[in-house]
C-alpha positions in Angstrom: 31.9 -32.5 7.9 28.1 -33.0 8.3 25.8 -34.7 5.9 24.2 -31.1 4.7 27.6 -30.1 4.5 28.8 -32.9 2.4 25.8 -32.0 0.0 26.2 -28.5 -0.2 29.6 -29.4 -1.4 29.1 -31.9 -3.4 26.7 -29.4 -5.8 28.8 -27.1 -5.5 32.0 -29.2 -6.9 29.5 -30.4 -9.7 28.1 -26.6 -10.1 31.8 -24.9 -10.0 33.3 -27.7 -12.9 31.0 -25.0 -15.3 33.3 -22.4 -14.4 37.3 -23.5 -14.5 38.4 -19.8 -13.1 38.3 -21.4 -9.7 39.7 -23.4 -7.4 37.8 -26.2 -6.0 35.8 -25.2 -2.6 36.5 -26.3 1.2 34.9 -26.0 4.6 37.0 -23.6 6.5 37.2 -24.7 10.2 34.6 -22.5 11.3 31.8 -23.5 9.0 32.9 -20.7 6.0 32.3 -22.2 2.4 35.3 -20.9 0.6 36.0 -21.0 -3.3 38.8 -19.3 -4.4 40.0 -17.9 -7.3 42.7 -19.6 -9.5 46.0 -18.4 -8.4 47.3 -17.6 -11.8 44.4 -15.3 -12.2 44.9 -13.4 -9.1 48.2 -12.8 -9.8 47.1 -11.7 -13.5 44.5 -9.1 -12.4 46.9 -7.6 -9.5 49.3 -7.0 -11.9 46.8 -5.1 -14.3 45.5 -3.2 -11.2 49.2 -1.8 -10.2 49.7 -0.7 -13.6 46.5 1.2 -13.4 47.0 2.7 -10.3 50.9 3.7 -11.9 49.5 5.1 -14.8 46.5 7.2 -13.0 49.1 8.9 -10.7 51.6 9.8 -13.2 48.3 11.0 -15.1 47.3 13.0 -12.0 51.1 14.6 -11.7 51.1 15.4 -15.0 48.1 17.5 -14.7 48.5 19.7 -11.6 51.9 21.1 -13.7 51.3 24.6 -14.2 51.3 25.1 -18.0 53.4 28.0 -19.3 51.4 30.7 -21.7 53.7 30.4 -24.9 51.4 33.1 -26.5 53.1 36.3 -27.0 51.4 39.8 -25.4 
């Protein structure tokens, strides 16, 4: 790791302490600044999102039932 890298970092780490939602940030071997996301919130927001995607598709097989005219003629 470089010297700009090492400073870039280095704010970053005192930037990202703000904000405990993440992970702390590392160089990926071909120069990519990652900061990831805490784990336990990943995990949190996938499982809302697969309920939501559940629930929207019974919602849209629900709805293209034909409904039955219970009115008498």
């Amino acid at each position: 790791m470089n010297d700009v890298e090492k400073k870039l970092l280095d704010e970053i780490l005192s930037l990202i302490k703000k904000y405990p939602d993440f992970d702390p940030p590392f160089f990926r071997t071909d120069g990519d600044l990652v900061i990831p996301l805490n784990s336990a919130l990943k995990k949190n927001r996938e499982a809302h999102k697969r309920f939501a995607n559940a629930f929207s598709q019974m919602m849209k097989n629900d709805a293209s039932k034909k409904r039955k005219n219970k009115a008498w003629v």
